[in-house]
Wavefront OBJ file of the C-alpha trace (Angstrom):
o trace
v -20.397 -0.025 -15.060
v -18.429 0.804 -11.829
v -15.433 0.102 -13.093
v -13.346 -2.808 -15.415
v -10.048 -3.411 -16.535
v -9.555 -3.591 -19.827
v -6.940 -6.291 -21.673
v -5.805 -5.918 -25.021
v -4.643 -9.657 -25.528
v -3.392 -8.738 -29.233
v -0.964 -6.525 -26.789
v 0.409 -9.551 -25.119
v 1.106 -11.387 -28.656
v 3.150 -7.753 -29.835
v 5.153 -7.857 -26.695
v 6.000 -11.428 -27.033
v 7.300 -10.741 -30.599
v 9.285 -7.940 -29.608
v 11.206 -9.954 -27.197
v 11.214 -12.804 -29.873
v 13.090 -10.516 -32.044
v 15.622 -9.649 -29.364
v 16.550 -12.805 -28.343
v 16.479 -15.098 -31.116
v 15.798 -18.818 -31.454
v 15.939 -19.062 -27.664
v 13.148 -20.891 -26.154
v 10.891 -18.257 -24.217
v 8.814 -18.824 -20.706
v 5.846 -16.915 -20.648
v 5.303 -15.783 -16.980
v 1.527 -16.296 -15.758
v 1.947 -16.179 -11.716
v -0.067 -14.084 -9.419
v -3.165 -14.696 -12.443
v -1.089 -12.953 -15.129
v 0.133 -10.419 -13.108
v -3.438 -9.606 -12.345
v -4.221 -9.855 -16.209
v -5.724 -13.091 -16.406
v -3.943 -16.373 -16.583
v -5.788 -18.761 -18.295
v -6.725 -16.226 -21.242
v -3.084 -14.893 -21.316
v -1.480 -18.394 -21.241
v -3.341 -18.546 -24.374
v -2.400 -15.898 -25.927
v 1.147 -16.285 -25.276
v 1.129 -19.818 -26.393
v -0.140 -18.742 -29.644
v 2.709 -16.225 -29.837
v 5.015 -19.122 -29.473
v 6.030 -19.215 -25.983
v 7.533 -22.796 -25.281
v 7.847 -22.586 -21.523
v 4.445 -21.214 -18.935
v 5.866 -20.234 -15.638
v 3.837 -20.200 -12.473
v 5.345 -19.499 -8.744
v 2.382 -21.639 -6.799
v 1.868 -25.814 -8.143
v -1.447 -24.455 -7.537
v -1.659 -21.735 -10.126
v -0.165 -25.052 -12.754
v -2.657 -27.281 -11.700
v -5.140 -24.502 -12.630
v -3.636 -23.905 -15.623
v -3.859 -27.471 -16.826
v -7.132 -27.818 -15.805
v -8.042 -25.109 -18.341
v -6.954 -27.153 -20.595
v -2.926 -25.784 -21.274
v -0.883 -29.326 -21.682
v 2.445 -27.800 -22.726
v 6.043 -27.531 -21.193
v 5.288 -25.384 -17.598
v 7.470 -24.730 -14.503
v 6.039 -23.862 -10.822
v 8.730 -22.878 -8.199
v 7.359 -22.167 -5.191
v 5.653 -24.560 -2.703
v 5.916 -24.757 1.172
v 5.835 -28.531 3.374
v 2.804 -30.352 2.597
v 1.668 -28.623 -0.896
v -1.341 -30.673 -1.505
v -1.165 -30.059 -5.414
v 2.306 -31.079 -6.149
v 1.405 -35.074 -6.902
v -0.863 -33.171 -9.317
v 1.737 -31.584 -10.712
v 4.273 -34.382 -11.452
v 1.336 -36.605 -13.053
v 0.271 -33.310 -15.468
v 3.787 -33.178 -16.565
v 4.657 -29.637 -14.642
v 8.405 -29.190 -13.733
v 8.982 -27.988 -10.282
v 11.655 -26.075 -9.011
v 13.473 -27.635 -5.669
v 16.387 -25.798 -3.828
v 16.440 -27.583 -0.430
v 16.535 -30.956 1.087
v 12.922 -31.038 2.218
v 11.600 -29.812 -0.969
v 13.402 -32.477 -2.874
v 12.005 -35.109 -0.357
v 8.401 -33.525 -1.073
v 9.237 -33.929 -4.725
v 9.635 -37.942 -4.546
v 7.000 -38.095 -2.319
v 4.845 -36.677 -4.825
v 6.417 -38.772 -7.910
v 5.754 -41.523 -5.579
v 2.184 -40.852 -5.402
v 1.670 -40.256 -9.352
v 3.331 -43.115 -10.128
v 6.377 -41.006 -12.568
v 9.528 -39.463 -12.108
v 9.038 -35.569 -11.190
v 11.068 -33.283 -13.548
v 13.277 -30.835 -11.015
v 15.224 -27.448 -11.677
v 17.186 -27.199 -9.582
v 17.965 -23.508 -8.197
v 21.215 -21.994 -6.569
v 21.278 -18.955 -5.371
v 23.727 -16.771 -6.589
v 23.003 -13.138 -4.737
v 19.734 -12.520 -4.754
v 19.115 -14.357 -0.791
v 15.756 -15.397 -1.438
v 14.784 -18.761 -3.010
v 17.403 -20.928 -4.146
v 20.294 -23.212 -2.019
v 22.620 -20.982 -0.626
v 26.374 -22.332 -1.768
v 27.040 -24.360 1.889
v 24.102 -25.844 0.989
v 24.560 -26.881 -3.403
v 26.867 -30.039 -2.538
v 24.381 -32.020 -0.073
v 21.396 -30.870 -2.765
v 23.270 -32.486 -5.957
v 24.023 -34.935 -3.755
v 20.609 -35.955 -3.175
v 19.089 -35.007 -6.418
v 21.805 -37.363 -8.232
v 20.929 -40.435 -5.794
v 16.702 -40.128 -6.670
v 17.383 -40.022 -10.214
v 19.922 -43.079 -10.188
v 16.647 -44.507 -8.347
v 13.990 -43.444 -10.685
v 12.515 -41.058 -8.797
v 13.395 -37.912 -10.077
v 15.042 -36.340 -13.460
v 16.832 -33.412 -12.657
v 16.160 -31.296 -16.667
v 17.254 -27.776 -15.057
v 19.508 -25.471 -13.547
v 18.272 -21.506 -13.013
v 18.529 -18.878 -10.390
v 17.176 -15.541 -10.560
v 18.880 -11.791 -10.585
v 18.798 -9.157 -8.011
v 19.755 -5.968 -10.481
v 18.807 -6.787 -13.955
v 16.667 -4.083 -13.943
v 20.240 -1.832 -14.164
v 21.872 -3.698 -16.918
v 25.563 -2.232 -15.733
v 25.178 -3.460 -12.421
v 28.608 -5.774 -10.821
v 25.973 -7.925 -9.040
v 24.939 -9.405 -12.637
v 28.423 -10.204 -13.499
v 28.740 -11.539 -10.200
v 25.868 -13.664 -10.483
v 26.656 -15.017 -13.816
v 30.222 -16.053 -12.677
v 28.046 -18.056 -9.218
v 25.854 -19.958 -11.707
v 28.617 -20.974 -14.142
v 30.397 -22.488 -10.942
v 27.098 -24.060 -9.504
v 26.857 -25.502 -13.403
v 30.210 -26.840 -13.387
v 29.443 -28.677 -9.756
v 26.335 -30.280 -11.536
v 28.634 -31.529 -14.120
v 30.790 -33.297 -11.517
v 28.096 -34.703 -9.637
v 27.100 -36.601 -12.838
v 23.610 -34.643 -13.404
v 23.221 -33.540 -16.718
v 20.774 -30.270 -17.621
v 18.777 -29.571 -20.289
v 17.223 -26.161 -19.380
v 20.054 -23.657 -17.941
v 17.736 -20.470 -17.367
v 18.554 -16.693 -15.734
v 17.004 -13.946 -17.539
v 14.193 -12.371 -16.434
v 12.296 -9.721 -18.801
v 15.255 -6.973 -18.014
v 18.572 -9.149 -18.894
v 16.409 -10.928 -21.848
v 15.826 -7.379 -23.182
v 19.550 -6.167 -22.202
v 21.913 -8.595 -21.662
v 22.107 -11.553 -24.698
v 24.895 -12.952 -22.870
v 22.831 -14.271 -20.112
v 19.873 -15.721 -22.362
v 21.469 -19.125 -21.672
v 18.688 -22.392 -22.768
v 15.172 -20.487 -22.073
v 14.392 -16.533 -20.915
v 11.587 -16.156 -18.910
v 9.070 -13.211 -19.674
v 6.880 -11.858 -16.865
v 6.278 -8.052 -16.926
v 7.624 -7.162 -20.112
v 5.045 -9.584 -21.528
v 1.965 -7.132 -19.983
v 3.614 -4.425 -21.539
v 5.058 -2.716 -18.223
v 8.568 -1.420 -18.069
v 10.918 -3.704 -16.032
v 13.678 -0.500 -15.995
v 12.727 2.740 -13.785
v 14.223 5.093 -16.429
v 12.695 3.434 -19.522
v 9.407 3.506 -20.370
v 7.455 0.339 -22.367
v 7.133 2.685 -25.299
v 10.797 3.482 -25.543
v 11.162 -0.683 -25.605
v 8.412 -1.226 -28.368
v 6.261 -2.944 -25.277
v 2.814 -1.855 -25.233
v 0.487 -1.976 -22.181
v -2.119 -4.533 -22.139
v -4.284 -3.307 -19.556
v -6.303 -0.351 -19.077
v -8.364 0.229 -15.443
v -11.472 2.651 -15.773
v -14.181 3.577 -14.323
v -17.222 5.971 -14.265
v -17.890 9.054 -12.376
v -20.609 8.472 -9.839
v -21.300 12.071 -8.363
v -20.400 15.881 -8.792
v -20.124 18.446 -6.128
v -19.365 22.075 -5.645
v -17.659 22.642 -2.600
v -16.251 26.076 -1.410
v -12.703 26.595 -0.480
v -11.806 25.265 3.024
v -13.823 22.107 2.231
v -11.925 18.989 3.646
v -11.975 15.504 1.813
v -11.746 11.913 3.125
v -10.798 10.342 6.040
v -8.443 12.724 8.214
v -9.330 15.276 5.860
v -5.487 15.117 4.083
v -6.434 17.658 1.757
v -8.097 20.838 1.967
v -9.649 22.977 -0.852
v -7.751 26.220 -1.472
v -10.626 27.666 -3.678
v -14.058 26.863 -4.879
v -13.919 24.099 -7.058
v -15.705 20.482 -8.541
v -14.843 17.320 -6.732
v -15.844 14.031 -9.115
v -16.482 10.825 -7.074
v -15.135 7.221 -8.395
v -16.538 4.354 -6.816
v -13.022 2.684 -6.713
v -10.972 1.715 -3.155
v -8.021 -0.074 -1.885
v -10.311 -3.523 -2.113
v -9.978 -2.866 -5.409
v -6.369 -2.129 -5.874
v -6.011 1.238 -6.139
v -2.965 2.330 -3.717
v -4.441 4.298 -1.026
v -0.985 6.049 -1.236
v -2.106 7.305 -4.308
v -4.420 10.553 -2.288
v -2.964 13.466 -3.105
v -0.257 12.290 -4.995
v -1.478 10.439 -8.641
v -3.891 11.743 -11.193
v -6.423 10.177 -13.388
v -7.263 11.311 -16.933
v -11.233 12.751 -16.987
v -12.401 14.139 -19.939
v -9.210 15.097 -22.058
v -7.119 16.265 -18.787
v -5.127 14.808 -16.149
v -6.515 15.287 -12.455
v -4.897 14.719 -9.472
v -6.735 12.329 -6.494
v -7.535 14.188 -3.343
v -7.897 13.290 0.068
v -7.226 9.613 1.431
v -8.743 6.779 -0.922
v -11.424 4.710 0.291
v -11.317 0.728 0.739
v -14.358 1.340 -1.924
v -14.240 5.349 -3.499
v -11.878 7.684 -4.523
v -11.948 11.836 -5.028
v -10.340 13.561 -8.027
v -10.426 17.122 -7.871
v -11.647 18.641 -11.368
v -11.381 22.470 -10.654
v -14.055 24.263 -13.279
v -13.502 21.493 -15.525
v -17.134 19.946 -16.632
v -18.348 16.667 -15.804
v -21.652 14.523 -15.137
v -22.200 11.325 -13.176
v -20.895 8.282 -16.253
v -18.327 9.862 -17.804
v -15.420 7.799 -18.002
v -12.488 7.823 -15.521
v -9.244 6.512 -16.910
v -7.026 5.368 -13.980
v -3.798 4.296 -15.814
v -3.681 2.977 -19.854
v -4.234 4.950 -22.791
v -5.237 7.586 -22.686
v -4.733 8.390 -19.207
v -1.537 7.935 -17.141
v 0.604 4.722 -17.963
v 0.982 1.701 -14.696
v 4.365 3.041 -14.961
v 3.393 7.008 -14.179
v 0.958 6.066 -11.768
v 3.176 3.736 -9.802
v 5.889 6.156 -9.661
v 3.463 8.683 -7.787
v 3.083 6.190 -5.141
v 6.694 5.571 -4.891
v 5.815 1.486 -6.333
v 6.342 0.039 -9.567
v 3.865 -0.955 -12.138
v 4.417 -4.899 -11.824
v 2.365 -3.874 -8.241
v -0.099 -1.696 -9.790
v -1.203 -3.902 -12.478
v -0.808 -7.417 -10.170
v -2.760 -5.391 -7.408
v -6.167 -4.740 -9.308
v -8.428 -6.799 -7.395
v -11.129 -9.334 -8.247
v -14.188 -7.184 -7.864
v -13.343 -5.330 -10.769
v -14.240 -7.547 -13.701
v -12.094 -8.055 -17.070
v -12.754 -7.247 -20.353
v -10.729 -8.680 -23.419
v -9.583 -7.173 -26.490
v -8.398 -9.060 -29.651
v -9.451 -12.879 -28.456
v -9.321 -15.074 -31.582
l 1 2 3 4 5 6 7 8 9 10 11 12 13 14 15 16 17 18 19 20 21 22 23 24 25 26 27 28 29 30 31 32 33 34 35 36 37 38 39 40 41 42 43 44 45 46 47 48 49 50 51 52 53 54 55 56 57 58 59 60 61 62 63 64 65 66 67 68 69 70 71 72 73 74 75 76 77 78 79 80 81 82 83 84 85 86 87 88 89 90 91 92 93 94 95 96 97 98 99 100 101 102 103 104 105 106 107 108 109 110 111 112 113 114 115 116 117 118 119 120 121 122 123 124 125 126 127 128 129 130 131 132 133 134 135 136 137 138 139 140 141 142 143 144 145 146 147 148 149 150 151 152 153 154 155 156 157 158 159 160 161 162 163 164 165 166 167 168 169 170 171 172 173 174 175 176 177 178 179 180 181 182 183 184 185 186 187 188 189 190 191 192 193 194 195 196 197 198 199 200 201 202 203 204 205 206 207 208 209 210 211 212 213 214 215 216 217 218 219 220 221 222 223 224 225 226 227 228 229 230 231 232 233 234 235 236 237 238 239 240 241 242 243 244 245 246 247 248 249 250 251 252 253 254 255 256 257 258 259 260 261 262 263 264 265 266 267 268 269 270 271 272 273 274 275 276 277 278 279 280 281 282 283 284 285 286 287 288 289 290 291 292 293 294 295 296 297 298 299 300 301 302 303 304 305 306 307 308 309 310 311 312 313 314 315 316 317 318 319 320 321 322 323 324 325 326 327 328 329 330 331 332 333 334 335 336 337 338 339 340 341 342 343 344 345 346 347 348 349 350 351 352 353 354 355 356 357 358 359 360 361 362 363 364 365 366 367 368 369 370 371
């Protein structure tokens, strides 16, 4: 074995209870973009179905159209899509919601009901602060506008309302306050253009964990799901989250080298003394940060120790001092009992949604606690 990811899908069913348990009868969305957050998505669609997730959420119609060809026929939302989306006909025949927040979208959207021969179901999403996705204010009149004249047509039915929060992750922050007061006025506009919602949705896995007030009709769940911290000074422990996936690997080769001996590519870092250097066969085409030389540590026989030198697209170097070890002993990147996503992403100045989401397709999956 080079080296495997590990998911423990009875994790994924814990997490979804603990946020069960914090936010009541409220309907949850299980978030599977980006192949669940590198995790899996079919197999952790699953999973969180069984847990009783009511909602799947996807960003690309493609990732929904994958997910219903495995076989998933439940309530789903994709929101992002660019001119031309080839799978978005797909979509509104399968029964997956999309998201629209401009003009052209929302003409893509009938085009596409057109084609499968139903309305589409629309959210419809303002943006309140974040300036990414979502119709900017100027632009929320012409949108309802338009939205209100395909439904009285037949063409659409317009079942949501959401946007999405810049600073959740700091549950004291003004801009959530702010952005609650920007979607309760883009609400009340719906109202007057006639259109009326079924799904008002703004949490993410930060306010659903912190901030009831903003649980509104459905939560959505992405991170906190995987068992990854969505708050820099919290750890998934300290929430009752635990991880679902561990990355490891196997040492491949043991050297002495004396002091003075360089390692890698520019030769970064430079031994001080004699000592062991262990060699992973793990690179950047895998996911490992190549930020992570000389700053993150792995856990190698009951002891942290730290990467040295740049990492490789393919191989990393962990300097093991006098410590022993022998080409197959196990090398446990982040996950129990090694370094958590979290630790290792904050020694690469990232966050753990990248570290996990980043693990690559080379390094194959292996799953813990499927029915």
């Amino acid at each position: 074995m080079r080296a495997e990811a590990i998911v423990d899908l009875d994790a994924i069913r814990h997490n979804l209870c603990v946020v069960r348990h914090l936010t009541g009868s409220t309907p949850i969305m299980g978030v599977v973009k980006a192949d669940g957050y590198g995790h899996g998505a079919a197999r952790v669609a699953r999973q969180l179905r069984a847990a009783g997730a009511e909602w799947l959420g996807v960003a690309l119609p493609a990732e929904a159209r994958a997910l219903r060809e495995s076989g998933d026929r439940g309530p789903m939302l994709a929101w992002l899509f660019s001119p031309g989306d080839e799978h978005l006909a797909s979509c509104v025949a399968t029964r997956v919601d999309l998201s629209v927040s401009a003009g052209w979208a929302l003409a893509e959207v009938e085009q596409a009901a057109h084609r499968a021969g139903i309305p589409a179901h629309v959210h419809l999403k303002i943006d309140t602060g974040l300036s990414r996705n979502g119709a900017s204010a100027s632009q929320w009149t012409d949108l309802l506008s338009a939205a209100r004249t395909l439904q009285d047509r037949g063409r659409i039915e317009v079942v949501g309302l959401w946007t999405h929060l810049a600073c959740a992750d700091d549950p004291g922050h003004p801009s959530i306050d702010a952005q609650r007061l920007a979607f309760e006025q883009a609400e009340q506009q719906v109202a007057q253009a006639g259109l009326q919602v079924r799904w008002r949705h703004l949490a993410n896995s930060a306010a659903a964990l912190t901030r009831p007030d903003l649980h509104a009709d459905l939560v959505r769940i992405g991170i906190a799901a995987y068992g990854v911290s969505p708050f820099p000074a919290r750890s998934a422990s300290e929430l009752g989250l635990r991880p679902a996936m561990t990355l490891r690997a196997e040492v491949a080769l043991v050297k002495e080298v004396p002091a003075g001996a360089g390692v890698g590519y520019g030769l970064t870092w430079t031994a001080s003394q004699p000592t062991r250097l262990a060699l992973v066969l793990m690179g950047y085409a895998d996911g490992i940060p190549r930020a992570a030389g000389n700053r993150a540590s792995v856990w190698l026989n009951g002891g942290l120790h730290p990467i040295v030198g740049r990492v490789a697209m393919d191989q990393f170097v962990v300097d093991i001092g006098q410590a022993g070890a022998a080409p197959g002993d196990e090398v446990v990147v982040f996950g129990e009992p090694g370094p958590s996503a979290d630790v290792f992403a904050a020694a690469v100045d990232t966050i753990g949604y990248e570290i996990v989401t980043r693990i690559g397709p080379r390094v194959p999956r292996r799953y813990l606690g499927e029915p």
